[in-house]
C-alpha positions in Angstrom: 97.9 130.9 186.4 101.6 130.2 186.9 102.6 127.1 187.5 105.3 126.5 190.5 106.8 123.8 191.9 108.2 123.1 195.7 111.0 121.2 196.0 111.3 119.7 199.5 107.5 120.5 201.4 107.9 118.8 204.8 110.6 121.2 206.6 109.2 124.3 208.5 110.3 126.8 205.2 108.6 124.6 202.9 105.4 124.3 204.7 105.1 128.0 205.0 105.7 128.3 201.6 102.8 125.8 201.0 100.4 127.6 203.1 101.0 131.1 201.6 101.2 129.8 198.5 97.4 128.4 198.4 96.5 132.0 198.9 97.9 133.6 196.3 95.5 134.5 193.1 98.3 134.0 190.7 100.5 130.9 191.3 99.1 127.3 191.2 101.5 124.8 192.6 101.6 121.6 190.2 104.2 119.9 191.9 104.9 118.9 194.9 108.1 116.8 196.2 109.3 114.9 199.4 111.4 111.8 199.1 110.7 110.6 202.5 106.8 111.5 202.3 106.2 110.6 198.4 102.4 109.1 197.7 101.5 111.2 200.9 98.5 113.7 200.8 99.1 117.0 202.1 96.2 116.8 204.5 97.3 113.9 206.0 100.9 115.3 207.2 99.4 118.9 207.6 95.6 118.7 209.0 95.4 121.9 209.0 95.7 123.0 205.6 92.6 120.8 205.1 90.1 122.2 202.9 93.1 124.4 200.9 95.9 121.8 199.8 93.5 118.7 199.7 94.3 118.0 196.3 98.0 118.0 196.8 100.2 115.1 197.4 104.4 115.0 197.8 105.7 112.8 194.8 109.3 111.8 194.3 111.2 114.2 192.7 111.2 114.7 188.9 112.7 116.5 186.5 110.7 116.2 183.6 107.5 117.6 185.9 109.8 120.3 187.4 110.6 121.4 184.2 107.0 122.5 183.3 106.7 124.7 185.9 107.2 128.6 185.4 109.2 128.2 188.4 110.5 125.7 191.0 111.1 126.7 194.9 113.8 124.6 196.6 113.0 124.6 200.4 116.1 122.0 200.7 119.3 121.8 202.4 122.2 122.9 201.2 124.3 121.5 198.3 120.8 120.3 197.0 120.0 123.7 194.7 123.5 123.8 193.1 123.0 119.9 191.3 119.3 119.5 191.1 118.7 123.3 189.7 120.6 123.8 187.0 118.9 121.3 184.4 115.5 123.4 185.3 117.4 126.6 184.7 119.0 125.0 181.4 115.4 124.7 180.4 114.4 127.9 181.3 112.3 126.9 184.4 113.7 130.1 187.5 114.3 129.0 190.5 114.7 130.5 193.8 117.1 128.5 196.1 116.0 129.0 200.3 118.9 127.5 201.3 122.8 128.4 200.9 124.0 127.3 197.4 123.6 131.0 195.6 124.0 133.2 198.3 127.7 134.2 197.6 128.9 136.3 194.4 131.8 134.4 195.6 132.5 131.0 195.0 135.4 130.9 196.9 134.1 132.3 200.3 130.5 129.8 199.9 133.6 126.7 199.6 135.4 128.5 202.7 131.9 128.7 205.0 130.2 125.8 203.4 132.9 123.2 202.5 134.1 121.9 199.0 133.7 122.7 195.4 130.6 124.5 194.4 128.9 122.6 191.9 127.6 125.0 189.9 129.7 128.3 189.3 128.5 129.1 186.1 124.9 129.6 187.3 126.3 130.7 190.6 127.9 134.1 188.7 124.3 134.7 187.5 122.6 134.3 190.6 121.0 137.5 192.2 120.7 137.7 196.3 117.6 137.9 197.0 116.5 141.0 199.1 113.8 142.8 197.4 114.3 146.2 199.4 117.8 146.3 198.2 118.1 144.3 194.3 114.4 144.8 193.7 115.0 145.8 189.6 118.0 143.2 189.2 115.6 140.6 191.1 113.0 141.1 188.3 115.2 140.5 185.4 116.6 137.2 187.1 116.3 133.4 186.3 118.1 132.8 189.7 117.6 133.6 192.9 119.2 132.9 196.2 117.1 133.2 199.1 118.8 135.6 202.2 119.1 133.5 205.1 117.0 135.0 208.0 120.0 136.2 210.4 121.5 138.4 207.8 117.8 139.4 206.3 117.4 140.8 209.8 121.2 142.6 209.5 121.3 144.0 206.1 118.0 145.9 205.5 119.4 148.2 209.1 123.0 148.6 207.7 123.3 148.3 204.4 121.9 151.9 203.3 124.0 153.4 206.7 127.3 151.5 205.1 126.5 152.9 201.8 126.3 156.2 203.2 129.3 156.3 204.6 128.4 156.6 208.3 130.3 153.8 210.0 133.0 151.9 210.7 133.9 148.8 209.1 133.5 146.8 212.6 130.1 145.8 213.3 129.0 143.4 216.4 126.1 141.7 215.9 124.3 140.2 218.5 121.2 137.9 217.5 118.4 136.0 218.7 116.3 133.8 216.8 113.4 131.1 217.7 113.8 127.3 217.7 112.0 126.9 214.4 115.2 128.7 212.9 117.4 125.4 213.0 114.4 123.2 211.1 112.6 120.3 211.9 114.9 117.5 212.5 115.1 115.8 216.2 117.5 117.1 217.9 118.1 117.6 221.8 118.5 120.4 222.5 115.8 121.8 220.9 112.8 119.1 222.9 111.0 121.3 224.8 112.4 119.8 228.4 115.7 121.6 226.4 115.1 124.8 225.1 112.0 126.2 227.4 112.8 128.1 230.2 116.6 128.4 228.5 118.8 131.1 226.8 122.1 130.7 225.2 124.8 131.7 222.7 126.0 129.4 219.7 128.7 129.7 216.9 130.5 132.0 219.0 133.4 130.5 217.3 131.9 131.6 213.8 128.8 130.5 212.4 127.9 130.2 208.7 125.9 133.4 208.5 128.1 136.0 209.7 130.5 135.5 206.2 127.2 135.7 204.1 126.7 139.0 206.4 130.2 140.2 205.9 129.6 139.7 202.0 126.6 141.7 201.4 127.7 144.5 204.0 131.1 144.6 202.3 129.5 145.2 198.4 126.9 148.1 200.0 129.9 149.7 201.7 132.3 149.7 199.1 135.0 148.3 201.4 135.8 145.1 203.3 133.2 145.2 206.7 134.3 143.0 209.9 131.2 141.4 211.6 131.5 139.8 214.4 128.3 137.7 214.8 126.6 136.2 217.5 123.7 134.0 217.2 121.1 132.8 220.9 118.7 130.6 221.1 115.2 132.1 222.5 112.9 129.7 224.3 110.2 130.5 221.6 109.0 129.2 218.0 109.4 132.0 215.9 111.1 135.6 215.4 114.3 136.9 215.4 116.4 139.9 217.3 119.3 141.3 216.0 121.2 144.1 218.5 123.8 145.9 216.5 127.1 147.6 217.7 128.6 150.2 215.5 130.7 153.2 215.3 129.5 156.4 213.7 132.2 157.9 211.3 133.1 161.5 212.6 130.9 164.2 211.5 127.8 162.0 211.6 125.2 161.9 214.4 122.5 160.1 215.4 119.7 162.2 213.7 122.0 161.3 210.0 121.0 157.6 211.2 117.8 158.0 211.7 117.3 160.2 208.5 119.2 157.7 205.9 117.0 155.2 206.9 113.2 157.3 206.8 115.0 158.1 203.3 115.6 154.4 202.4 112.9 152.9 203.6 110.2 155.3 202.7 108.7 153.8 200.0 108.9 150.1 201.3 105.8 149.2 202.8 107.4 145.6 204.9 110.4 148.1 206.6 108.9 150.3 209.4 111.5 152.6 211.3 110.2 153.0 214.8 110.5 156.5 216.8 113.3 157.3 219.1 113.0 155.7 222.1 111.0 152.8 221.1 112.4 149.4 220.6 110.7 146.7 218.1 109.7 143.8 219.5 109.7 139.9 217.5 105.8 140.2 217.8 105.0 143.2 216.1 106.4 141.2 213.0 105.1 137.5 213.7 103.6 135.9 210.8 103.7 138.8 208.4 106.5 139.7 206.2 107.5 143.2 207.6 110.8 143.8 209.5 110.9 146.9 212.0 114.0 148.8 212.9 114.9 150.9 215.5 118.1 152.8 216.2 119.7 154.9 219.7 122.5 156.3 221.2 124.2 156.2 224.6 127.3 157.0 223.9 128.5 160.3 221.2 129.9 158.2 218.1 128.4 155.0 219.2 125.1 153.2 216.9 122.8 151.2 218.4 120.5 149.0 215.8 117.9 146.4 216.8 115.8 144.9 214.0 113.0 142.3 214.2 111.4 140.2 212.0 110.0 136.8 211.5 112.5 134.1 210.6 110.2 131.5 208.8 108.7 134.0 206.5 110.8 137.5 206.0 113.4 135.2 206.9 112.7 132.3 204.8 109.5 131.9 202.8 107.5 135.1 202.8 110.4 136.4 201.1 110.6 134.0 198.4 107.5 134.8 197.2 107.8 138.4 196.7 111.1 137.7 194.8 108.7 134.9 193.1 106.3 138.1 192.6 108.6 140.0 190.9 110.3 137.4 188.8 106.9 136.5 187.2 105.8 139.5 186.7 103.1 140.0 189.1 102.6 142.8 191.7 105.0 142.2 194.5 103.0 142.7 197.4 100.6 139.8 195.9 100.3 137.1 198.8 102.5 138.3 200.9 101.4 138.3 204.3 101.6 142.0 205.6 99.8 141.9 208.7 101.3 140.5 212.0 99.1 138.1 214.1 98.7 139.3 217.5 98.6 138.4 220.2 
């Protein structure tokens, strides 16, 4: 059994790791850490993972029990990874980071979105982005991993193979919708129910910390800079994510060379599903599984339109950790990886 570690258990991400994780047939999780629930039993924060966590409680975090894992998730905010990683790495404990800290090749552009001096470049320059359908073989040979954030998870698998191609233009508008559970578990406001049922709206129309993490990955597929203009709404629901994307197809490509790159890329990935023509994927085809669906049409001759769905908390978040956990260890990479959307 491999031993793993969870760094930060309480948020939404974490405790979907923590469920799928009892699951798997592989992984044992030997540590468990919270500092504002240490000496607390799983079961008694989480009732309903009685019966599968029950011998689990959070404990303060420690490096020295860390460091005898195989490998340590950090379900944490950001700036947490980049200090609190790097002596597990230097001990040759992986790590996969769900928040922000080893997202960008660039340190420059994470201190230009995310604000100050990365504290880690060194480790940040061997980092692979984690995206399984796209970095799979580099993903396997890693110590590092940066989780995708779920807004540009739900971006890139659509256009990074139609960018590489050569189809479109560099300026892409993304408009996305995501659940509440998307901006985490802290109390805030607008996100009480009396705020967000019954209630749809735009925000970081002004530029939200996602689209430059979109820009980045678009721009390395596409061999050239890419110009996203990103949109982000909040749906009056808990879970699942949207994305409607506005492009321009390059001349001498059509609708049926969209439709064909991606059958070719996608073929052999059992979590992407390309829908027919004419039929558009809706956030509960995915919920709860670790699949993302795409569809693609055309009202207009030149124009692309892309909507892609999955769920944020575990495509998004923690279903994709552990299939880059999967491959890092060595194990098969479909192993406890939720692949079947609840319904209704």
């Amino acid at each position: 059994m491999k031993k793993i570690g969870l760094v930060g258990g309480t948020g939404y991400t974490g405790v979907e790791l923590l469920r799928m994780l009892q699951d798997h047939p592989e992984v044992e999780i030997v540590t468990l850490t919270s500092r504002s629930e240490a000496g607390k039993s799983v079961t008694a924060l989480y009732p309903w993972l009685t019966g599968y966590a029950a011998s689990l409680s959070f404990s303060e975090p420690s490096a020295e029990a860390l460091s005898a894992c195989d490998l340590v998730f950090f379900a944490t905010p950001n700036k947490i990874a980049m200090h609190e990683a790097v002596p597990l790495l230097e001990q040759g404990v992986r790590v996969i980071d769900l928040a922000a800290d080893f997202r960008f090749s660039d340190v420059d552009l994470w201190s230009a979105t995310y604000g100050g001096a990365h504290a880690s470049p060194e480790w940040n320059a061997r980092a692979v982005y984690g995206l399984p359908e796209l970095y799979r073989d580099a993903i396997r040979e890693a110590r590092l991993v940066g989780n995708p954030g779920c807004y540009p998870t739900a971006t890139t698998l659509p256009l990074a193979p139609l960018l590489k191609a050569g189809l479109l233009g560099p300026n892409l508008i993304v408009d996305a919708k995501s659940g509440a559970s998307g901006a985490g578990r802290s109390a805030r406001t607008d996100l009480i129910v009396a705020e967000a049922s019954d209630n749809f709206h735009a925000y970081g129309a002004d530029g939200h910390r996602h689209g430059p993490e979109i820009a980045h990955q678009l721009s390395r597929y596409a061999g050239q800079a890419v110009e996203v203009t990103f949109v982000p709404h909040l749906l009056p629901m808990i879970r699942g994510i949207e994305v409607t994307i506005y492009a321009s197809i390059n001349a001498g490509g059509s609708i049926e060379d969209v439709r064909q790159v991606l059958q070719a890329a996608y073929a052999n990935e059992p979590l992407v599903g390309i829908v027919g023509p004419g039929i558009h994927p809706e956030t509960r085809w995915v919920r709860g599984s670790n699949c993302c669906r795409i569809g693609s049409y055309q009202q207009h001759p030149g124009q692309l339109i892309l909507s892609s769905v999955i769920d944020n908390l575990v495509k998004g978040a923690a279903g994709q950790a552990i299939q880059n956990m999967n491959l890092m260890l060595g194990l098969d990479e479909w192993m406890g990886v939720p692949m079947r959307p609840l319904a209704p």
